[in-house]
C-alpha positions in Angstrom: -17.1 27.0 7.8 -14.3 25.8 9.6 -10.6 25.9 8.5 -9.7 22.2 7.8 -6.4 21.1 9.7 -6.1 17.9 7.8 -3.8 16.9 5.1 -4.1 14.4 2.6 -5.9 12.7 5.4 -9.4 12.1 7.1 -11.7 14.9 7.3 -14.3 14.4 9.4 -15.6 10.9 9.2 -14.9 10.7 5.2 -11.5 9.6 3.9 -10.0 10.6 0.6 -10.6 8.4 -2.2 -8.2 5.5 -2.4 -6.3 5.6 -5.8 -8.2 3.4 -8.3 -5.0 2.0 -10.2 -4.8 -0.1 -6.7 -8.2 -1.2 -6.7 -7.3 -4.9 -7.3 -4.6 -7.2 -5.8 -4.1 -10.4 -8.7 -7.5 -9.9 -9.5 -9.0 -9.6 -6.1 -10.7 -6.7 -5.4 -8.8 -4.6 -2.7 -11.7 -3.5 -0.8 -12.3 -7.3 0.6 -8.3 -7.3 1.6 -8.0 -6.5 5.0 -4.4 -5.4 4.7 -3.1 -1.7 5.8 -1.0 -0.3 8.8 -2.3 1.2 11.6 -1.1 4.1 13.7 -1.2 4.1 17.2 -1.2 7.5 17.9 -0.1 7.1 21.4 3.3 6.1 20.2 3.6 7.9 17.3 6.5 10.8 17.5 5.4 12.6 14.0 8.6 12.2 12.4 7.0 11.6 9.4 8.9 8.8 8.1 5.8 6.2 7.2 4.7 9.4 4.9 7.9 10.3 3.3 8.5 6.5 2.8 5.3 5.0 1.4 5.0 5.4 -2.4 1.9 4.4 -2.7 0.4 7.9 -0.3 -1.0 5.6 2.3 -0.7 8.5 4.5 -1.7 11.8 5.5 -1.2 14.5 8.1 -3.1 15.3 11.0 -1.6 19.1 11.4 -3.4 19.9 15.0 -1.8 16.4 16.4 0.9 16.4 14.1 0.6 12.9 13.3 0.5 10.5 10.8 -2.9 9.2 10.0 -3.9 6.2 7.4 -5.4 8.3 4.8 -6.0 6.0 1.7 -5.5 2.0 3.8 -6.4 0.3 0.4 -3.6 2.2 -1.4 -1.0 -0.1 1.0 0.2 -2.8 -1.5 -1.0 -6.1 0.5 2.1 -7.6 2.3 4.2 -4.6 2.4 5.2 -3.2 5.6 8.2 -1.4 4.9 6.6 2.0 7.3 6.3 -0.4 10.0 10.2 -1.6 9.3 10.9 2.1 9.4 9.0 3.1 11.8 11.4 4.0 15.4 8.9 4.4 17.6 6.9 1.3 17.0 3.4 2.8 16.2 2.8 1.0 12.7 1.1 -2.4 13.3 -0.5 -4.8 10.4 -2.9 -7.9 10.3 -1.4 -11.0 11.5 0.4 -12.4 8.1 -1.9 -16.0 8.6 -4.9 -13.9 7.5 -3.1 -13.3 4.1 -1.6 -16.4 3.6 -5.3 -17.4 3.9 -6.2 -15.2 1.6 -3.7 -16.1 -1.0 -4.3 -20.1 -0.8 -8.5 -19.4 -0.5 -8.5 -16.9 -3.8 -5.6 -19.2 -6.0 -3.3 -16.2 -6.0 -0.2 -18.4 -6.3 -1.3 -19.5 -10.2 -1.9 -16.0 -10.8 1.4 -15.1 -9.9 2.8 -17.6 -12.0 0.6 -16.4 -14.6 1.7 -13.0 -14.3 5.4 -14.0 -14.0 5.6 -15.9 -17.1 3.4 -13.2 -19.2 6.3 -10.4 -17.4 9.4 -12.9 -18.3 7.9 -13.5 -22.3 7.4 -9.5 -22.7 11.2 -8.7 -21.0 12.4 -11.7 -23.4 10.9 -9.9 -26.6 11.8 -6.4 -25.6 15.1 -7.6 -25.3 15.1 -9.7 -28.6 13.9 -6.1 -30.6 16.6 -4.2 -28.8 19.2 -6.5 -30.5 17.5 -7.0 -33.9 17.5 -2.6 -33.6 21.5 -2.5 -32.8 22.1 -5.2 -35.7 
């Protein structure tokens, strides 16, 4: 059997499994978001900096290139593209934003936000409220 090369990446035509606690994005399922960076290899200068930067292990390692590879795309929290910020060579692109702004108004994200805001700002409010009934 051959030695596998790869890192936390692709092997063969199979990808490691995306992690399931970022399976949904305000209740849409991630898998119909078309949202993750791609690596043009041809620019790429495997510095590593989309890896060591991501916290969510988009990436992996492609040892006999010794490039970056998208290992685990729905991983990539939709509408970040901090790797692509970061990135000096250039060689991390993303969807045009219009296709998730599209996706926001057509799936009624916004009142889901808001939803999720308020439900955030009434648990910080109570935690808050028990911390100073605890000190009294």
């Amino acid at each position: 059997m051959p030695e596998n090369k790869m890192l936390h990446g692709r092997i063969g035509d199979i990808y490691m499994a995306d992690d399931k606690k970022f399976s949904e994005w305000h209740g849409i399922a991630r898998d119909k978001i078309k949202w993750n960076p791609t690596v043009d290899a041809s620019k790429c200068i495997g510095c590593g900096m989309c890896i060591t930067g991501c916290g969510r292990n988009v990436y992996g390692w492609d040892q006999d290139k010794n490039k970056s590879i998208v290992a685990r795309p729905n991983n990539c929290l939709v509408g970040c593209v901090t790797c692509s910020n970061t990135c000096l060579a250039g060689a991390i692109s993303f969807p045009d934003k219009a296709e998730l702004r599209r996706i926001i108004i057509e799936n009624g994200v916004l009142a889901r936000a808001k939803k999720e805001l308020n439900e955030k700002l009434a648990d910080e409010r109570n935690s808050d409220m028990k911390s100073q009934k605890s000190r009294s």
